[in-house]
C-alpha positions as CSV (number, residue, x, y, z in Angstrom):
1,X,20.6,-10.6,17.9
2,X,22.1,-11.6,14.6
3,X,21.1,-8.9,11.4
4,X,19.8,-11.7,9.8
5,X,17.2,-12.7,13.0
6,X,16.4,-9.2,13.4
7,X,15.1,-9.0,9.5
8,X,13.8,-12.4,9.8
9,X,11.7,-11.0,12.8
10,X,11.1,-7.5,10.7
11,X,9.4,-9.2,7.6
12,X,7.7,-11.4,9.9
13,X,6.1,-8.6,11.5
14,X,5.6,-6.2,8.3
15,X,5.2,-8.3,5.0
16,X,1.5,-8.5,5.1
17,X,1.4,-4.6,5.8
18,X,3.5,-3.9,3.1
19,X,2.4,-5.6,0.5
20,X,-1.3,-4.3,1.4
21,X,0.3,-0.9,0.9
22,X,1.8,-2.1,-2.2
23,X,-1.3,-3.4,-3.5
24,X,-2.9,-0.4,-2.7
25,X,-0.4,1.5,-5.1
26,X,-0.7,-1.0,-8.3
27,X,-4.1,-3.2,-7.8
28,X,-1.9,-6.4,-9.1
29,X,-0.6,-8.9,-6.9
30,X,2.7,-9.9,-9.1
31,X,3.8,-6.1,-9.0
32,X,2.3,-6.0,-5.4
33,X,4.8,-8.7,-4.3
34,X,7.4,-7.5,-6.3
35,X,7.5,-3.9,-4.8
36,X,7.2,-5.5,-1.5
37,X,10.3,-7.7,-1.8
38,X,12.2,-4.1,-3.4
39,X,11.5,-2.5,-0.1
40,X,12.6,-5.6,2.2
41,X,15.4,-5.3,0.2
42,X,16.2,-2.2,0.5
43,X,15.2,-2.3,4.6
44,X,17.9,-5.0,4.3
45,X,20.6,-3.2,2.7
46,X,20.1,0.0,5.0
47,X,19.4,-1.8,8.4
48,X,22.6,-0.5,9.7
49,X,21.3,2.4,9.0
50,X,18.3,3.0,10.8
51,X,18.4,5.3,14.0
52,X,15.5,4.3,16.0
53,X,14.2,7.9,15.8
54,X,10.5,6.6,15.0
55,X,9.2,3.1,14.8
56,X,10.5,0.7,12.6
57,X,7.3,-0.2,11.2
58,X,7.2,4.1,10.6
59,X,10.5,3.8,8.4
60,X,9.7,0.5,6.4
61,X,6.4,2.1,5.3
62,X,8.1,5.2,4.1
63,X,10.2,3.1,2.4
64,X,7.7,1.4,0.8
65,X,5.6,4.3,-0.1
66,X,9.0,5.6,-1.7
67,X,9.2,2.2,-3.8
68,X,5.9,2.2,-5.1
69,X,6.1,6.2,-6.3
70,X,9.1,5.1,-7.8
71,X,7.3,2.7,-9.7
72,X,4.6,4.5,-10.4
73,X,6.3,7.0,-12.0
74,X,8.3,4.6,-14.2
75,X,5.2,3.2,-15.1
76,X,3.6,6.8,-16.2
77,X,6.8,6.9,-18.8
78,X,6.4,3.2,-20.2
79,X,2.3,2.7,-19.9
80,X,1.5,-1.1,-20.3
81,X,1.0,-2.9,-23.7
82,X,-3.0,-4.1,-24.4
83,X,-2.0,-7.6,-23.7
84,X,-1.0,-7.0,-20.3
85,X,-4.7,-5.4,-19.9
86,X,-6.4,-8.4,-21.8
87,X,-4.2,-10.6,-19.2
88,X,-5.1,-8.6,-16.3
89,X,-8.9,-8.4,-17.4
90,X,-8.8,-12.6,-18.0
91,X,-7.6,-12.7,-14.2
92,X,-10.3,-10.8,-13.1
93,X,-13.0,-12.5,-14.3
94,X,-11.6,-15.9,-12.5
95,X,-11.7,-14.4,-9.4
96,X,-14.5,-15.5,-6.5
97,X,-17.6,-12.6,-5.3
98,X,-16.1,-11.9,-2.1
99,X,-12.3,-11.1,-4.0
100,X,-14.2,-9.0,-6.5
101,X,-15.3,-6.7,-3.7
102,X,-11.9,-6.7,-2.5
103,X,-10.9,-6.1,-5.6
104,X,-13.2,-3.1,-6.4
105,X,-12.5,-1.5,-3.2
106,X,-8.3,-1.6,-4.3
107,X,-9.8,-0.2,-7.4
108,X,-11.8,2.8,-5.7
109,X,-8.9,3.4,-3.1
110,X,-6.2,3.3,-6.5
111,X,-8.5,6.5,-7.4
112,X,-8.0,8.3,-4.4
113,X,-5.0,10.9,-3.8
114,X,-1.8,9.3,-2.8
115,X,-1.7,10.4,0.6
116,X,-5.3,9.1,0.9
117,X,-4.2,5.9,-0.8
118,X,-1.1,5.7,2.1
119,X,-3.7,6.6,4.3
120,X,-6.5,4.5,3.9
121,X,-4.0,1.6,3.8
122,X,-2.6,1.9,6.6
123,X,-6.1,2.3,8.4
124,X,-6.8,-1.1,6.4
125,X,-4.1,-3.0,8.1
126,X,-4.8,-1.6,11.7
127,X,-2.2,0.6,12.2
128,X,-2.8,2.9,15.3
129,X,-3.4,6.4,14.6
130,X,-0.8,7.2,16.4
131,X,1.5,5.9,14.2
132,X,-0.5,7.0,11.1
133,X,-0.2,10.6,11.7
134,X,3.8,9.9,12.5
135,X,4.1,8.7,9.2
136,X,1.8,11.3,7.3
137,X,3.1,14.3,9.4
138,X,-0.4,15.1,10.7
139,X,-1.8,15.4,13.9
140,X,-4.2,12.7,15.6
141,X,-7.0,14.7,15.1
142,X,-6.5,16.1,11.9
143,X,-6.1,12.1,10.4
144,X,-9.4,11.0,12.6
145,X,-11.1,14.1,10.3
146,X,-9.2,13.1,7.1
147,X,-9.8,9.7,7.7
148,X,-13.6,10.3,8.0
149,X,-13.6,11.8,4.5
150,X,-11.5,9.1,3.2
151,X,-14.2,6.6,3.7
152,X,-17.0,8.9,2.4
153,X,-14.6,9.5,-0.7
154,X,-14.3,5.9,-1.2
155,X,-18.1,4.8,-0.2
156,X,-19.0,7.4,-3.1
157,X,-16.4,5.8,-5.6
158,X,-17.2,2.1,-4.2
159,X,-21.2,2.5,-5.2
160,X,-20.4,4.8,-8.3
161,X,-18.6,1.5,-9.8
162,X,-21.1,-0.9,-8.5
163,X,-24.1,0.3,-10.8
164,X,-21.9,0.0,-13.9
């Protein structure tokens, strides 16, 4: 198989994951996509590179968690202007019921810890467990523990939002 059908096959597979996980990280969907096309790149540039000592899935996610910290911290440094915010805040108020919930839950999990955040995401997109505690370093039943108190975290933020 050509590099270029095996990444073909690899974003298939992934893309919706990742930018879930992405989305997870920023709560926007143009940074959302634009992290998620920086980690498909860099899976493309490092393909050669990959050792088949976990799942691939395993490896793109850590590279996408890596891309989004990345960002994150940039973004700590140079804070976004008030018109970005009034922009953001205009979006927001288009949007339909059912994507404000989805919204406010991206918003709750965005408060959470960032392994919680990686967590939770993954959980979100049905990633087995198995694969879940690979990628946090965890054991199975450590994660089903952490994962309990993940959703308890976030039912607590998710109804603390709700009566504002």
């Amino acid at each position: 198989m050509s590099k270029e059908a095996l990444f073909k096959e690899i974003f298939q597979a992934n893309s919706k994951k990742i930018y879930h996980l992405c989305y997870g990280y920023t709560g926007d969907d143009e940074t959302a996509n634009d992290l998620m096309q920086e980690t498909f790149m860099k899976v493309w540039q490092n393909l050669d590179k990959f050792r088949n000592q976990a799942l691939i899935s395993t490896w793109i996610y850590r590279i996408a968690v890596n891309t989004c910290l990345s960002h994150l911290r940039i973004e700590k440094r140079h804070p976004k202007d008030e018109l970005t915010d009034t922009i953001i805040e205009t979006k927001g108020e288009e949007i339909s019921e059912k994507n404000e919930q989805v919204s406010a839950l991206y918003k709750c999990i965005a408060q959470l810890e960032e392994n919680e955040r990686i967590i939770i995401t993954m959980v979100l997109d049905e990633v087995p467990y198995v694969e879940i505690a690979s990628i946090s370093g965890i054991s199975e039943g450590n994660l089903r523990v952490k994962i309990h108190r993940i959703k308890q975290k976030l039912t607590e933020l998710y109804n603390r939002n709700e009566r504002f």
